[in-house]
N, C-alpha and C positions, 0 to 999 in steps of 0.2 A: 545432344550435340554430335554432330557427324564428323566422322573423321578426312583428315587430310589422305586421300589417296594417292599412292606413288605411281609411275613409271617406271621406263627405261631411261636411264641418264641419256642425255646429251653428249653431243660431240662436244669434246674442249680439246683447245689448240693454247698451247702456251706459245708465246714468241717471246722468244729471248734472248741474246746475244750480244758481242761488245757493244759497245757505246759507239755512237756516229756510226753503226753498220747500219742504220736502216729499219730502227723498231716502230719509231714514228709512221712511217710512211707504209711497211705494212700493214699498221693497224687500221691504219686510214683506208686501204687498201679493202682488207674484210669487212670493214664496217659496209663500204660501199657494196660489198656483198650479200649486204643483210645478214652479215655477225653481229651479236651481242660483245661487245668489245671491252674488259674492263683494261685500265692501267695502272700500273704500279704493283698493283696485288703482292702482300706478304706472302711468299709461299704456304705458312701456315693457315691461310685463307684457300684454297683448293679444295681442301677436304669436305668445307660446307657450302664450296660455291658447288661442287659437285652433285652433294646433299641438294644441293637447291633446284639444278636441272630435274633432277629425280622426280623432287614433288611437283617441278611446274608444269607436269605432265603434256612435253610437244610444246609448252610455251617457249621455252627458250633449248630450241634444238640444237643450237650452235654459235658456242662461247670461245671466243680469242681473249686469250688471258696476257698482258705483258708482263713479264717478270723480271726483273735485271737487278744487276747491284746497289740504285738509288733505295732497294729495300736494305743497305749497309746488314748488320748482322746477322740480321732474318735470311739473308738471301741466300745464306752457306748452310741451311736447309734443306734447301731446291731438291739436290741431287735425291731425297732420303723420299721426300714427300712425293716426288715424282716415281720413284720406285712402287712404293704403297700404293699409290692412285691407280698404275697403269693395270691394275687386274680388276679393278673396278667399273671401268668403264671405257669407252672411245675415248683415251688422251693420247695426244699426240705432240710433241716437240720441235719448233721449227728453230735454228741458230743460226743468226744471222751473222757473217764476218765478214771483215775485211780489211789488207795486208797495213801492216802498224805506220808507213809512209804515207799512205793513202786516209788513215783516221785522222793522223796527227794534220793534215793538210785541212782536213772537212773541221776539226774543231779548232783550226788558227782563220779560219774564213768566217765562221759564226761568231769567233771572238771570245767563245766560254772556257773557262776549264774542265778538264775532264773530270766526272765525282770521283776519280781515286786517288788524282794527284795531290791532293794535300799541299804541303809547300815544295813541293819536286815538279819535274815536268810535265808537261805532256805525254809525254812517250813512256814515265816512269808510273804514270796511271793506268795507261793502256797493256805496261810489260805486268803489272801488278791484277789487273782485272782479267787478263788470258791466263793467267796462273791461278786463281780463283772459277774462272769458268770451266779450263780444262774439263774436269767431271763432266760436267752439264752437255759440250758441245761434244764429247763422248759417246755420250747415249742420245743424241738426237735423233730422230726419225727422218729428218730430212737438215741439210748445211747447207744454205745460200752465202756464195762469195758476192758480194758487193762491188767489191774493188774494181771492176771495170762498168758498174750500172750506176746509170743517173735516176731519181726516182721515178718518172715513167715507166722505166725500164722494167726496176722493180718491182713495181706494182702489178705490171702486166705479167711478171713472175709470179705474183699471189695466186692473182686471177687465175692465172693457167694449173696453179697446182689446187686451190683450196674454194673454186666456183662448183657447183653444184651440174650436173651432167644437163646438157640443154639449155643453162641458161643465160637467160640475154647478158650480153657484155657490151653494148650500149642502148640507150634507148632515146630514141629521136621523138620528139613532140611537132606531129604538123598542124601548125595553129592557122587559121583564116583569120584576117582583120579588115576592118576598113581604114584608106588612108586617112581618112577624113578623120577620124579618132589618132593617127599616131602611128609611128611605127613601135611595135612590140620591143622593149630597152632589152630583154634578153635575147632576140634574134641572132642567128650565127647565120641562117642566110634567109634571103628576102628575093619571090618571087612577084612580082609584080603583074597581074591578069587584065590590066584595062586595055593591053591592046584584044580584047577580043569585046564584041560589042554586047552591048550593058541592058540586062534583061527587067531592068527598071522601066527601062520606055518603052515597055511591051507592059498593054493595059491590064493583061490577061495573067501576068505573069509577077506584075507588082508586088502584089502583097503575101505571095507566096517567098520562098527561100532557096537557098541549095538542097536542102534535103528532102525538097518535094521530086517527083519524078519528070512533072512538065519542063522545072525550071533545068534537071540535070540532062533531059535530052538537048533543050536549045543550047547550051554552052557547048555540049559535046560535038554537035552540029555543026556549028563553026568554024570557017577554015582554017586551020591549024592549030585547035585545040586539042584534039585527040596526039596529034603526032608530037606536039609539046610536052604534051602530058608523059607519054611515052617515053621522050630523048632524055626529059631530065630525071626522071625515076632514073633510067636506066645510067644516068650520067653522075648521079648519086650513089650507087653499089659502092664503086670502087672507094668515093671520100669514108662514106661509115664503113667499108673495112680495115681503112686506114684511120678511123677513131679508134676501133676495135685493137690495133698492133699500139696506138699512142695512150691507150688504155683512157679516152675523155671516155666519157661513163654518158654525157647527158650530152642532147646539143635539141635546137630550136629553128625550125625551118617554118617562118614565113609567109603565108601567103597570101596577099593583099589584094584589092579590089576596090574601087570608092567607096562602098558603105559596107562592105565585108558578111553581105546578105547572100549575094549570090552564084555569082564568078568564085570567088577566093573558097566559099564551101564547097561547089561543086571539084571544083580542084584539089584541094586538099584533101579530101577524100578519098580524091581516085589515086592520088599520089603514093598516101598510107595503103590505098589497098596493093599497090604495085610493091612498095619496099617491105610488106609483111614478111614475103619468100624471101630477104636476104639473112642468111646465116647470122646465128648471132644478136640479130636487133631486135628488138622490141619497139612498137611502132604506136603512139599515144595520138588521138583528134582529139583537138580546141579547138572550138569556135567562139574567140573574144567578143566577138559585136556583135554576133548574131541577134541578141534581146532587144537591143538598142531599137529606138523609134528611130 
């Protein structure tokens, strides 16, 4: 029987901090990064999640841990476990806050009670759970104030601190369809190619596609399909660096054609190959109809 062989641990990142600063949404945040995200985690669980990165050898390179006081007495741990851990491997501490006016407003909006108030207020949860974290927000490696970000904001805050060097912070899918099939229900924009003429009633040309060469030079050929092709790539940069600052992660760009055989592929193609160079994106072709008779 062969043994389990180990590694180098993993990155782990605990996030943890008041209540209604914002743990949710950077979790959501790393996930979207390709973190392994747990939440709630006992502190007393660390030692063997750690244990765990070790044997998954490169499986799980990087773990966002949520920790907060919903762990009630486990959670006054934290500080001891965290001590012990950090000579073990890449752990690292994020605390998120924000000013006791600005919580107490975020949890009379959502309508819940805060986990510490018991039969006292709001505010006497929040004065009670900064008195309990003290420690913890002490030793952080890094202190995000909330108090003036909405979670976009946030998240584009993860993003910037805890994405990996190079990589894409959106990724645009440019899909070709035919109308005749539908327009695509996740579309964020839709370009439309039948004003350019339709290489169907060319005998020669029928039963080939966009991704043949004959059919990419006649599209290309026609007048004002190149400079189209050109204006909106280029009229596109500035929208996905403006997903990139609003932190949309995904978006679905369109490109139709009657039967989405040969106009909408030759185009979507040239399009993704034009927004490859923008900073930042990662650039996905679909071709929905293509199969279709």
């Amino acid at each position: 029987m062969s043994e389990v062989s180990g590694g180098e641990p993993g990155e782990v990142l605990i996030v943890t901090g008041m209540s209604g600063a914002g743990r949710s949404t950077a979790a959501n945040a790393l996930e979207d990064l390709d973190w392994y995200v747990v939440d709630n985690l006992p502190p007393q669980m660390l030692r063997p999640l750690l244990d765990l990165t070790e044997l998954a050898a490169g499986a799980l390179p990087r773990v966002a841990v949520v920790v907060d006081v919903r762990g009630r007495d486990l959670f006054r741990e934290l500080p001891e476990v965290v001590r012990a851990l950090r000579a073990r491997g890449q752990l690292r501490v994020v605390f998120l806050d924000a000013a006791d006016d600005v919580l107490v407003r975020r949890f009379e909006a959502v309508r819940r009670p805060h986990p510490l108030q018991g039969e006292g207020t709001i505010l006497d949860g929040i004065l009670l759970e900064r008195e309990r974290l003290a420690g913890v927000r002490e030793s952080a490696d890094v202190i995000i104030d909330t108090s003036g970000y909405n979670i976009h904001q946030l998240a584009t805050e993860i993003v910037e601190l805890y994405s990996t060097d190079g990589a894409a912070r959106h990724t645009i899918t440019v899909m070709s369809f035919g109308f005749k099939y539908g327009l695509p229900p996740d579309a964020d924009m839709v370009i439309d190619m039948r004003f350019l003429p339709n290489p169907f009633w060319n005998e020669s040309l029928r039963a080939l596609n966009g991704k043949d060469s004959e059919v990419r030079e006649f599209v290309l050929a026609q007048e004002g399909a190149s400079e189209f092709i050109d204006t909106y790539a280029q009229a596109l940069r500035p929208v996905l660096e403006g997903f990139q600052r609003e932190n949309k992660r995904h978006s679905v760009l369109a490109v139709g054609c009657t039967g989405g055989k040969h106009r909408s592929v030759v185009t979507a193609g040239e399009i993704a190959e034009r927004l490859a160079s923008v900073p930042g994106v990662a650039v996905r072709v679909k071709h929905r109809d293509l199969g279709r008779e």
